[in-house]
PAKOL-267729 format. One record per residue: residue number from 1; residue in three letters; x, y, z of N, C-alpha, C in turn. Coordinates in nm, 2 decimals. Layout:
<sites>
+-----+-----+--------+--------+--------+--------+--------+--------+--------+--------+--------+
:   n : res :    n_x :    n_y :    n_z :   ca_x :   ca_y :   ca_z :    c_x :    c_y :    c_z :
+-----+-----+--------+--------+--------+--------+--------+--------+--------+--------+--------+
: NUM : ALA :      X :      Y :      Z :      X :      Y :      Z :      X :      Y :      Z :
...
+-----+-----+--------+--------+--------+--------+--------+--------+--------+--------+--------+
</sites>
This chain:
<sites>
+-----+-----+--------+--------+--------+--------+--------+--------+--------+--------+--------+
:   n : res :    n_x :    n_y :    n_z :   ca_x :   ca_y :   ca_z :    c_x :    c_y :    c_z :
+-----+-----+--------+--------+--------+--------+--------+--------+--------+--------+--------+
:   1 : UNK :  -9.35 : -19.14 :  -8.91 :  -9.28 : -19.21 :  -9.02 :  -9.27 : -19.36 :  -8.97 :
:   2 : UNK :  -9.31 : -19.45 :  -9.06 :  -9.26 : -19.56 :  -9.00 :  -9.11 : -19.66 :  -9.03 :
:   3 : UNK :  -9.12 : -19.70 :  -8.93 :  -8.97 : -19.77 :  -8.93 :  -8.95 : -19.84 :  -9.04 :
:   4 : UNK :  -8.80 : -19.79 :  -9.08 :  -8.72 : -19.86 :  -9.16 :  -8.77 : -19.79 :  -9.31 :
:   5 : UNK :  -8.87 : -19.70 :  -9.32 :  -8.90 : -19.67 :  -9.43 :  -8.81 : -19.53 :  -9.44 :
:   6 : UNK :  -8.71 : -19.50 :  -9.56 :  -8.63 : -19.35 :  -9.56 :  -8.77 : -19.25 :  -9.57 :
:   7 : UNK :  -8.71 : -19.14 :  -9.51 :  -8.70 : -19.01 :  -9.55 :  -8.76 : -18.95 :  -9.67 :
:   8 : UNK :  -8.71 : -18.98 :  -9.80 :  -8.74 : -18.93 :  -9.91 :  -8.87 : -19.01 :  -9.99 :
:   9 : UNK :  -8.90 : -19.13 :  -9.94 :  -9.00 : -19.22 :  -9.97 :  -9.11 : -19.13 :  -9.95 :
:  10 : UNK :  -9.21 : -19.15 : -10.03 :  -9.37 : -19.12 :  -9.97 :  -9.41 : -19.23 :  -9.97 :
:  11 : UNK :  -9.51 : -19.19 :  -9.83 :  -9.59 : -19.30 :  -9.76 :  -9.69 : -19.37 :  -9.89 :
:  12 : UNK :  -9.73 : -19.46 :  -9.84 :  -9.82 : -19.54 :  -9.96 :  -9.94 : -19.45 :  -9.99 :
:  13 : UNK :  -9.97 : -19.43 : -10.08 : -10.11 : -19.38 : -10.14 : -10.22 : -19.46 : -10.16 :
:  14 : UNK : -10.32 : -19.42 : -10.05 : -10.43 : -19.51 : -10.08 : -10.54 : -19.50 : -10.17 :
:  15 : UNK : -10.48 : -19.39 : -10.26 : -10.57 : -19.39 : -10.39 : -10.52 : -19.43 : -10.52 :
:  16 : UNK : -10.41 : -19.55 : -10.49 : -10.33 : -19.62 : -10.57 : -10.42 : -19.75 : -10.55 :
:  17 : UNK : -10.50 : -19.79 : -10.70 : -10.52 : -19.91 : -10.62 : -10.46 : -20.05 : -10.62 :
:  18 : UNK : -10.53 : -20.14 : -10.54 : -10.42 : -20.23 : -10.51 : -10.53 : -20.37 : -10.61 :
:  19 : UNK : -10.46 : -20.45 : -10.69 : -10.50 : -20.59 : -10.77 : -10.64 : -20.68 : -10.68 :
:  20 : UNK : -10.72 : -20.67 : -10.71 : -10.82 : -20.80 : -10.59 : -10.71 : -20.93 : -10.58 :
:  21 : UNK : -10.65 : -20.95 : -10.43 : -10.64 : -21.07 : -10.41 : -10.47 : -21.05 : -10.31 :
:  22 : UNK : -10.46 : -20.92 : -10.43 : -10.27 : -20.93 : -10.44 : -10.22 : -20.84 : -10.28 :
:  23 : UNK : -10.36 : -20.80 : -10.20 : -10.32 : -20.76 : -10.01 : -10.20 : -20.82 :  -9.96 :
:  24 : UNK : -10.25 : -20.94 :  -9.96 : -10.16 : -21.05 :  -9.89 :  -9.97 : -21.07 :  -9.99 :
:  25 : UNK :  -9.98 : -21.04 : -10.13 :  -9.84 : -21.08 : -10.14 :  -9.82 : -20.93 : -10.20 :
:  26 : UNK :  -9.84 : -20.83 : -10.19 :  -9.81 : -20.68 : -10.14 :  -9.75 : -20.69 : -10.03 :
:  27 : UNK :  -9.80 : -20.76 :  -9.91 :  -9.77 : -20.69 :  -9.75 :  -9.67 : -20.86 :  -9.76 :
:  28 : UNK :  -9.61 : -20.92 :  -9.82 :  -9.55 : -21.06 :  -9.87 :  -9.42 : -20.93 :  -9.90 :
:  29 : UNK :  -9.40 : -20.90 : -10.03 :  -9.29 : -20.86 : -10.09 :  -9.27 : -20.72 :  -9.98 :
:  30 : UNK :  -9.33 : -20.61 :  -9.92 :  -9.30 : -20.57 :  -9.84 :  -9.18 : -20.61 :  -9.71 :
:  31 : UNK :  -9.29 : -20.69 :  -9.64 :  -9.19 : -20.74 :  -9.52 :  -9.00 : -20.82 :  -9.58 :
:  32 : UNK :  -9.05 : -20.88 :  -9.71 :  -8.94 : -20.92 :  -9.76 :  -8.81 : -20.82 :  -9.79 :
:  33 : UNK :  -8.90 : -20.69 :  -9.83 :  -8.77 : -20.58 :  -9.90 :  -8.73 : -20.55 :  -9.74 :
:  34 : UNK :  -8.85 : -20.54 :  -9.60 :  -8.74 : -20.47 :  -9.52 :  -8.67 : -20.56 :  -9.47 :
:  35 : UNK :  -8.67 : -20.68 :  -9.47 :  -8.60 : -20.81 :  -9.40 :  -8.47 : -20.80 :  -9.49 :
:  36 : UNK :  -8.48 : -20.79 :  -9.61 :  -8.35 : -20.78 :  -9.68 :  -8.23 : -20.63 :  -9.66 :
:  37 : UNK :  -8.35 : -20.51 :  -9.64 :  -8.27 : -20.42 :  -9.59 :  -8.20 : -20.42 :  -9.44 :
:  38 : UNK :  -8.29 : -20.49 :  -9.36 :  -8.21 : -20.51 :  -9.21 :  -8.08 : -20.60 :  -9.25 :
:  39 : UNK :  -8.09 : -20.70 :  -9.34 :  -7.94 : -20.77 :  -9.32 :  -7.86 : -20.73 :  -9.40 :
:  40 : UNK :  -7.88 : -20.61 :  -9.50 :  -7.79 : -20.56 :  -9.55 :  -7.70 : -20.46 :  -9.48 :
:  41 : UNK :  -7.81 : -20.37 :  -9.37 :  -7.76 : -20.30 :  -9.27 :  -7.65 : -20.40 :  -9.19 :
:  42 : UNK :  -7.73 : -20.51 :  -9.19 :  -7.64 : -20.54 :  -9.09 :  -7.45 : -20.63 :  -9.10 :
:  43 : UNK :  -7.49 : -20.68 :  -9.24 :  -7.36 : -20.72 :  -9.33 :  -7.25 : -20.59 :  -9.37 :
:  44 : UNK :  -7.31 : -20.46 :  -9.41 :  -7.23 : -20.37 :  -9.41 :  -7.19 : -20.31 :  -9.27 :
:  45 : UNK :  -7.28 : -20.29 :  -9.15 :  -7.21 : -20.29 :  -8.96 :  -7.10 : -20.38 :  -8.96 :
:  46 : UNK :  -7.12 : -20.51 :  -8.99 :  -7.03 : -20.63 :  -8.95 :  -6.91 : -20.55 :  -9.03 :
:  47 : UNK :  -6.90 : -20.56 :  -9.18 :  -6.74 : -20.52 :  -9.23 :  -6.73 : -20.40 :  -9.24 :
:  48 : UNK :  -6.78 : -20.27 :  -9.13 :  -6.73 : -20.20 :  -9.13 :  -6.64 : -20.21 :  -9.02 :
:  49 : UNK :  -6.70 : -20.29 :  -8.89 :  -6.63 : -20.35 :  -8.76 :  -6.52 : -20.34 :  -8.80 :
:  50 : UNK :  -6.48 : -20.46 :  -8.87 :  -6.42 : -20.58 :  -8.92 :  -6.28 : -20.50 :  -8.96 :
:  51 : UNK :  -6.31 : -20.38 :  -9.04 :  -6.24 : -20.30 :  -9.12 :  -6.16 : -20.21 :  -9.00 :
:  52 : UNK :  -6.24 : -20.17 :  -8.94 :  -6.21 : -20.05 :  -8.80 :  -6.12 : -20.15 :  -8.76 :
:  53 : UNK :  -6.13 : -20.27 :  -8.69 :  -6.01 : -20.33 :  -8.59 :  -5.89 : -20.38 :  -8.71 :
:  54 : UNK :  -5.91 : -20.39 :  -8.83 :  -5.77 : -20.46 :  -8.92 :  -5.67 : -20.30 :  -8.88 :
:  55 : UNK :  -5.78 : -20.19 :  -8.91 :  -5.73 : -20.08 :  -8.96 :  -5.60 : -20.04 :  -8.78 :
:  56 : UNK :  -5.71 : -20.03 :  -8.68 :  -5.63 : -20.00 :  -8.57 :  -5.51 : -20.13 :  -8.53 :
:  57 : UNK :  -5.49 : -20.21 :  -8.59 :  -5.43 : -20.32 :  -8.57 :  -5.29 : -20.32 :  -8.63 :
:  58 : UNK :  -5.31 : -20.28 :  -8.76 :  -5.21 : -20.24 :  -8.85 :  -5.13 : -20.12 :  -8.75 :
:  59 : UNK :  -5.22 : -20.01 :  -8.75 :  -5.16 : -19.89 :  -8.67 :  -5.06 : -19.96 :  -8.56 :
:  60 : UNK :  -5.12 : -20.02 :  -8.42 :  -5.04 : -20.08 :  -8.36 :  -4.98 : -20.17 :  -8.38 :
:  61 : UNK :  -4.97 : -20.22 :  -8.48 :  -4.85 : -20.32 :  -8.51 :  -4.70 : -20.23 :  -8.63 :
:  62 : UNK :  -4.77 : -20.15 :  -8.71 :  -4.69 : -20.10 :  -8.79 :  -4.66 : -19.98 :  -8.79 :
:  63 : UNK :  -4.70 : -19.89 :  -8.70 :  -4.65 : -19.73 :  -8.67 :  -4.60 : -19.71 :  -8.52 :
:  64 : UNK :  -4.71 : -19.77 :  -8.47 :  -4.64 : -19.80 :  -8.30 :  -4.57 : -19.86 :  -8.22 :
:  65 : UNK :  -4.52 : -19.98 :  -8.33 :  -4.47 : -20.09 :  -8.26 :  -4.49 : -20.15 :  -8.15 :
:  66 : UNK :  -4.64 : -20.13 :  -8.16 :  -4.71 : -20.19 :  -8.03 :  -4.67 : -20.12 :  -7.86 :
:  67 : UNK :  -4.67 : -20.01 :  -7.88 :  -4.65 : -19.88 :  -7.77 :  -4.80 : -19.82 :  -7.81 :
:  68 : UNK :  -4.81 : -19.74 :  -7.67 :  -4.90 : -19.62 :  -7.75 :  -4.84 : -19.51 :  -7.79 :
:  69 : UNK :  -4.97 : -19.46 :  -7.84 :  -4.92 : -19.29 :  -7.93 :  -4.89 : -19.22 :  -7.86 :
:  70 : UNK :  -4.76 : -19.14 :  -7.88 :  -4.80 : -19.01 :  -7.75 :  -4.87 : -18.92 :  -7.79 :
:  71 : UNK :  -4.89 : -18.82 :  -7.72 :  -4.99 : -18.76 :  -7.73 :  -4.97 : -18.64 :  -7.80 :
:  72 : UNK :  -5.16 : -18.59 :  -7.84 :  -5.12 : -18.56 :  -7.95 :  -5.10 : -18.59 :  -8.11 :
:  73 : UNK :  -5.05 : -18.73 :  -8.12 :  -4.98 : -18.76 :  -8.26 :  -5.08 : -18.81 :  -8.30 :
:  74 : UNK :  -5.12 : -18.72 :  -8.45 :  -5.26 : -18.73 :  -8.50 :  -5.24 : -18.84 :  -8.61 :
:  75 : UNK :  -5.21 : -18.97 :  -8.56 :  -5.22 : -19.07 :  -8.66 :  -5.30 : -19.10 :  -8.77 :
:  76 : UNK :  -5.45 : -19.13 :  -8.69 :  -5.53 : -19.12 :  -8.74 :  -5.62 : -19.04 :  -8.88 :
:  77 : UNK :  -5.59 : -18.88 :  -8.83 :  -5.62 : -18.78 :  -8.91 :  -5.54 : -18.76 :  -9.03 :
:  78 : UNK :  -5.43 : -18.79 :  -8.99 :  -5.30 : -18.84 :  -9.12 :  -5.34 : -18.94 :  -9.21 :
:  79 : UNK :  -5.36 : -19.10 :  -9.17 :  -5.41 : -19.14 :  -9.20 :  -5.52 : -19.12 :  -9.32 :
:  80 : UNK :  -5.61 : -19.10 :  -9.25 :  -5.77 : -19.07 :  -9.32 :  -5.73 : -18.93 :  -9.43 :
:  81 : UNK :  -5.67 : -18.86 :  -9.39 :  -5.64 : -18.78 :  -9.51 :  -5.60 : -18.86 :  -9.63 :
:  82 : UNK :  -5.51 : -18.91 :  -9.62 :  -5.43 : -18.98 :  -9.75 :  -5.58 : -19.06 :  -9.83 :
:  83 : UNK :  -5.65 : -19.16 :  -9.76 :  -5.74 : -19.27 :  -9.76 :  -5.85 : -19.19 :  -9.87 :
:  84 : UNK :  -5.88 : -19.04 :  -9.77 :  -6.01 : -18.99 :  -9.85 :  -6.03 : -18.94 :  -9.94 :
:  85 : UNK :  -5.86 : -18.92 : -10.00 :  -5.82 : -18.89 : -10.16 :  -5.84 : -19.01 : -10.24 :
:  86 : UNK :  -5.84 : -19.12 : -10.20 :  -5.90 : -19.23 : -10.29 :  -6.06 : -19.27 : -10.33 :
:  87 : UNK :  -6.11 : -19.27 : -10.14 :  -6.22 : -19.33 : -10.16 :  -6.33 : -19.23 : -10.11 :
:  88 : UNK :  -6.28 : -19.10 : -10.09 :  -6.35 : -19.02 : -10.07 :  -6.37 : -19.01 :  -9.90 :
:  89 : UNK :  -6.46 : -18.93 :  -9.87 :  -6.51 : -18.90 :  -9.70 :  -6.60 : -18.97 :  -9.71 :
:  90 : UNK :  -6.64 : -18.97 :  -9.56 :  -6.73 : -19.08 :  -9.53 :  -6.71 : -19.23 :  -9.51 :
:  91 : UNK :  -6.63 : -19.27 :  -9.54 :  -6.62 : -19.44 :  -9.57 :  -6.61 : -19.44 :  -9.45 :
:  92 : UNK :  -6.47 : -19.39 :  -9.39 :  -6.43 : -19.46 :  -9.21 :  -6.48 : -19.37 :  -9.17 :
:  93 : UNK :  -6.50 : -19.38 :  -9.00 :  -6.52 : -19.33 :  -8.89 :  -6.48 : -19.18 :  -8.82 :
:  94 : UNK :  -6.38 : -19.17 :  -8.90 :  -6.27 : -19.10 :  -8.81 :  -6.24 : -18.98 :  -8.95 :
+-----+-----+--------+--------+--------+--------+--------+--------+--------+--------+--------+
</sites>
């Protein structure tokens, strides 16, 4: 499979044919859609970061009072329970 292409895609068919001329702005919009999917990946990494440190930041500033947890205390899982009734599983990490 090649990179960056999903799973569920089928590969190009070469008994699809291609316009005389249109090679070059085929393998044009190509490279374009995976350039736009790499920075998408990579704008959604960035605020998911972004979201992870607000999120543990709050915790230690507003549940811990800037101590740690003792141990044990499933902040987190508490947490994300409440969260996944809104926005579902999956979103965070944890």
């Amino acid at each position: 499979m090649a990179p960056g292409r999903p799973r569920n895609y089928p590969a190009a068919d070469a008994a699809v044919p291609v316009l005389p001329g249109a090679a070059p702005l085929l393998s044009d919009l190509r490279e374009l859609t995976l350039s736009a999917r790499q920075q998408v990946a990579q704008t959604v990494n960035s605020g998911l970061t972004t979201l992870c440190w607000h999120i543990g930041s709050r915790i230690r500033k507003n549940i811990l009072k800037e101590k740690r947890a003792e141990y044990g205390q499933e902040i987190l899982q508490s947490l994300s329970a409440k969260l996944a009734v809104e926005f579902g599983r999956g979103l965070l990490p944890y």
